[in-house]
KOLROPA-286919 format. One record per atom (N, C-alpha, C): residue in three letters; x, y, z. Coordinates in steps of 0.001 Angstrom, whole numbers, padded with zeros to 6 digits, always signed. Each point is the difference from the previous one (the first is absolute). Example, Ala and Ser with C-alpha at 12.3 -4.5 7.8 and 13.67 -1.06 7.14 Angstrom:
BEGIN
ALA+013190-005690+007800
ALA-000890+001190+000000
ALA+000900+001200+000000
SER-000350+001050-000720
SER+000820+001190+000060
SER-000770+001090+000730
% end
This chain:
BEGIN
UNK+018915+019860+007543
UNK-000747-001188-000333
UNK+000866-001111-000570
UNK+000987+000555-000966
UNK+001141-001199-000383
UNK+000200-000639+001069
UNK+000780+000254+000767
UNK+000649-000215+001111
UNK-000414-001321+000892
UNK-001616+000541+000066
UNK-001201-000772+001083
UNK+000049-001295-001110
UNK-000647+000366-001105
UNK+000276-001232-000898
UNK+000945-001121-000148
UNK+001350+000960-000235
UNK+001557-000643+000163
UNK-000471-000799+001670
UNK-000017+000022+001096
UNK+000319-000903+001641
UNK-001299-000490-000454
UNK-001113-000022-000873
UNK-001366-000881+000154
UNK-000072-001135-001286
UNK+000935-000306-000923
UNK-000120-000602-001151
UNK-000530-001105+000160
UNK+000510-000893+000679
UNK-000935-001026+000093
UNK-001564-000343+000594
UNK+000151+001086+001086
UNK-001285+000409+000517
UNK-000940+000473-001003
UNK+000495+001013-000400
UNK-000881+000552-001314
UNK-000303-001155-001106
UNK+001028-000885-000725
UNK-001114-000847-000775
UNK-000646-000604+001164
UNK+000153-000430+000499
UNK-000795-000896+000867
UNK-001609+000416+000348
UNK+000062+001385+000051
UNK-001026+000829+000178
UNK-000642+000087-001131
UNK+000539+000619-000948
UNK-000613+000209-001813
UNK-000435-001727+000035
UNK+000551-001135+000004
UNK-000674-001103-000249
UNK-001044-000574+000266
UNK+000019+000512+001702
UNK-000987-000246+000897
UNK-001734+000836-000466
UNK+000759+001297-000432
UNK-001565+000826-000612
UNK-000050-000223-001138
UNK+000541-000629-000727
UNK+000025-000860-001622
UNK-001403-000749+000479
UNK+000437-001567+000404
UNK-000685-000632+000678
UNK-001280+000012+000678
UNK+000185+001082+000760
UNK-001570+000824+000693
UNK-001088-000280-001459
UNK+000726+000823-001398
UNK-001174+000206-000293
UNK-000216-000788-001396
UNK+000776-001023+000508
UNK-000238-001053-001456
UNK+001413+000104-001393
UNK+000605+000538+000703
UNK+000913+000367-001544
UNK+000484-001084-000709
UNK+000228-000030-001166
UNK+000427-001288-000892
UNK+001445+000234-000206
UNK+000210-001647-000029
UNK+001659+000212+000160
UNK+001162+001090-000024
UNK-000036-000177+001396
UNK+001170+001110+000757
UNK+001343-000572-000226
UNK+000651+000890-000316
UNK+001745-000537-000032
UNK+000739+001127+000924
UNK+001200-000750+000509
UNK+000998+001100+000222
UNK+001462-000084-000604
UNK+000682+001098-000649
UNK+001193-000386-001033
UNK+000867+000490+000926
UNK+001337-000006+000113
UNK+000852+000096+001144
UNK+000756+001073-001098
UNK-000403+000569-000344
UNK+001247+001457-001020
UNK+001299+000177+000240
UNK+000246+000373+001605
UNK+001193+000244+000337
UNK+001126+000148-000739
UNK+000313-001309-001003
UNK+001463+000135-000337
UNK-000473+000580-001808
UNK-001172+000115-000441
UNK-000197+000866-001112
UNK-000325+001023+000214
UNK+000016+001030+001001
UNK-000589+001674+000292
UNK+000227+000317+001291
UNK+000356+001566-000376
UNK+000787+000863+001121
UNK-001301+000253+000619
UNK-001176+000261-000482
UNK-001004+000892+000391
UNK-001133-000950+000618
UNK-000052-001099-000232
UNK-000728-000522+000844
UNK+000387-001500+000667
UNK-000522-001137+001075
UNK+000732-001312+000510
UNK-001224-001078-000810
UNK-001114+000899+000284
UNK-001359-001263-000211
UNK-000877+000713-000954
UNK-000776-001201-000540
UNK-001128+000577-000810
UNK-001015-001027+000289
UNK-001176+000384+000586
UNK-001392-000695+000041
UNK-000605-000053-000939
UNK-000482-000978-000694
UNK-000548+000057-001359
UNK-001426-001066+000088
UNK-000830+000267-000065
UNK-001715-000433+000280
UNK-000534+000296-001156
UNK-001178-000682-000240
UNK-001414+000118-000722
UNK-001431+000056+000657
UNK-000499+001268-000633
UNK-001455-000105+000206
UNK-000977+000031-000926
UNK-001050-000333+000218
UNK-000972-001025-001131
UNK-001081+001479-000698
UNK+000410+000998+000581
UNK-000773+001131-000734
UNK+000988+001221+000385
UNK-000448+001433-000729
UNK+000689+001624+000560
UNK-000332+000122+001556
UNK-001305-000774+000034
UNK-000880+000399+001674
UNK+001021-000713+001018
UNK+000620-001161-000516
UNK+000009-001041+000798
UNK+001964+000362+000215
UNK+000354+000223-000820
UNK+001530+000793-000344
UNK+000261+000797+001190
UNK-001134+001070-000440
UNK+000264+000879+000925
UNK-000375+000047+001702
UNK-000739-000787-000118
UNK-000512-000607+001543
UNK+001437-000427+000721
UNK+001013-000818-000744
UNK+000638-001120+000295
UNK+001542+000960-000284
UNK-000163+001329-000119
UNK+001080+000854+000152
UNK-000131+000763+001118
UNK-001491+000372+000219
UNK-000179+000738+001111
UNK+000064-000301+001598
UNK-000383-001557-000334
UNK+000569-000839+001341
UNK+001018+000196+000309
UNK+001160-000581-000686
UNK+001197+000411+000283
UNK+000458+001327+000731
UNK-000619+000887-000451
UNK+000481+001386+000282
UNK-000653+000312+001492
UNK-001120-000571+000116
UNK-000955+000096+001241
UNK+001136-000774+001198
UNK+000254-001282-000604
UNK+000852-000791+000823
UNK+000692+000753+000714
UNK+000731+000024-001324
UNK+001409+000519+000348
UNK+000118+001251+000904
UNK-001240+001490-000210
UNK+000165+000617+000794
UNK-000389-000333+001720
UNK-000612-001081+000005
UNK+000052-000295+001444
UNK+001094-000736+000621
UNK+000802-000109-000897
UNK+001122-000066+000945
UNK+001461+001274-000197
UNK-000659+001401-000193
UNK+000549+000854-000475
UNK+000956+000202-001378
UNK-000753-000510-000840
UNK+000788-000085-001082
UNK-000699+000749-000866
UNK+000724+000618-000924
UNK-000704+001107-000725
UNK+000828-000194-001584
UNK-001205-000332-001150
UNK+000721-000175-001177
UNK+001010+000971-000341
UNK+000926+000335-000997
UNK+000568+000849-000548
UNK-001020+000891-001095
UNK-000388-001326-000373
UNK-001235+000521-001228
UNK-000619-001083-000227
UNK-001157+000050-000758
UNK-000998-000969-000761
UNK-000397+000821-001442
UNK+000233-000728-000561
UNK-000549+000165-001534
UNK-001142-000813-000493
UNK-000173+000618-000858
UNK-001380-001141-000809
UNK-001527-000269+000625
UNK-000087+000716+001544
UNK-001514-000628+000315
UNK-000969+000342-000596
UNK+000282+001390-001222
UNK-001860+000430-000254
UNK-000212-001055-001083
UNK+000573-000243-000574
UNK+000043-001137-001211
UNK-000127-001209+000909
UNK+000429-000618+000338
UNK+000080-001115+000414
UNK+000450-001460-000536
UNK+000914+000314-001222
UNK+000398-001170-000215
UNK+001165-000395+000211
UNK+001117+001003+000406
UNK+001464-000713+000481
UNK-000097+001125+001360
UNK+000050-000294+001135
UNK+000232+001133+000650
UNK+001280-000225+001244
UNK+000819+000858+000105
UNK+001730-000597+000483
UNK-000477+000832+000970
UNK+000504-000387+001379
UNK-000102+000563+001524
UNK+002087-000144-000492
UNK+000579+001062+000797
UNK+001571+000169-000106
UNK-000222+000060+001373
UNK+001203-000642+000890
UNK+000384+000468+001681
UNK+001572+000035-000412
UNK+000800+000075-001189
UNK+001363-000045-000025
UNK+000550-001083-000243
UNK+000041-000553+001246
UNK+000803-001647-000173
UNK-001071-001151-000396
UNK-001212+000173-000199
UNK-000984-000968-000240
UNK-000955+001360-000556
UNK-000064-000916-001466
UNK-001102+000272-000681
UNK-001342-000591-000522
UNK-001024+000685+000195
UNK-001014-001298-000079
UNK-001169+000154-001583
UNK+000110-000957-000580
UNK-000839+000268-001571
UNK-001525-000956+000023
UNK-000775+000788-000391
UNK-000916-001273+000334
UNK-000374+000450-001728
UNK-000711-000399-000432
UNK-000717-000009-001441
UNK-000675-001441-000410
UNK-000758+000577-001299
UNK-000893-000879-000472
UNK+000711-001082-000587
UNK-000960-001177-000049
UNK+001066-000711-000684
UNK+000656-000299-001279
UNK-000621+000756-000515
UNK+000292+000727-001708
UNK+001314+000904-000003
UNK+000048+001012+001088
UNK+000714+000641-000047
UNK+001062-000781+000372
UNK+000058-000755+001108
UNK+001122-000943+000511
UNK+000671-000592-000965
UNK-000263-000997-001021
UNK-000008-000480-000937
UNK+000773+000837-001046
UNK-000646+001087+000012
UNK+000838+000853-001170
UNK+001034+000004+000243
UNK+000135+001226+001568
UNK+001375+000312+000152
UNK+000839-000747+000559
UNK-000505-001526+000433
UNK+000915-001092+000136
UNK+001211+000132+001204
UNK-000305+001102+000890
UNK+001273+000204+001140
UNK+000807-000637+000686
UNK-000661-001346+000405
UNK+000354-001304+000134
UNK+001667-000198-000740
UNK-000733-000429-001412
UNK+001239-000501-001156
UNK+001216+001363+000587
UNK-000994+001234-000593
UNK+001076+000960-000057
UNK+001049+000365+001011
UNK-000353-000384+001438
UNK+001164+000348+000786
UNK+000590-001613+000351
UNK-000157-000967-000258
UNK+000302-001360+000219
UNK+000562-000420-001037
UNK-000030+001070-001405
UNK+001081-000698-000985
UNK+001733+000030-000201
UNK+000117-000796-000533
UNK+002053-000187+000180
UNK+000173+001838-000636
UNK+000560+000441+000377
UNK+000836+001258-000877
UNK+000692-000438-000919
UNK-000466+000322-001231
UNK+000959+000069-001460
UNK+001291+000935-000112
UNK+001092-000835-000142
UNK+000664+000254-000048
UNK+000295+001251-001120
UNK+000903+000767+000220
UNK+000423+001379-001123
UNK+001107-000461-000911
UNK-000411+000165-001132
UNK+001267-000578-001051
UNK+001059+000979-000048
% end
């Protein structure tokens, strides 16, 4: 599944955006990681306006995505429904509330300068 992920990266957000979209998601971003992490290239990062609506807007994705043979690595978080991460490897996708968004701020956190080590 890495692999399929790795030759589909751009396809794949393109896809995760596209079923973002389908079902209303609130501001979608994509962060380009690459040159901060071995383990992943992309991170999809969305909001949805309830747990129902979260998880609706994770499950698209995954629906998507398996029609064009793509198969997550994992998904976390759907019985809860307030942050729930679809993983394909090279693109990861987070959708959560917007409380939660807010908290954990992922945005700032992978888009900030690295502090330097004294």
């Amino acid at each position: 599944m890495i692999a399929n992920a790795v030759l589909q990266g751009d396809t794949l957000i393109d896809l995760a955006l596209d079923a973002l979209d389908d079902l209303k998601a609130l501001d979608p971003v994509v962060i380009d990681v690459r040159e901060l992490s071995s383990v992943m290239d992309y991170l999809v990062i969305a909001s949805g306006t309830s747990a129902r609506h979260v998880k609706s807007l994770a499950d698209n994705v995954v629906v998507r995505a398996k029609e064009q043979a793509l198969r997550p690595i994992g998904v976390e978080g759907e019985t809860v429904g307030e942050w729930v991460l679809v993983d394909y490897g090279d693109v990861v996708v987070h959708v959560m509330q917007p409380a939660t968004r807010g908290f954990y701020d992922l945005e700032r956190l992978w888009t900030a300068p690295p502090v330097p080590a004294d």
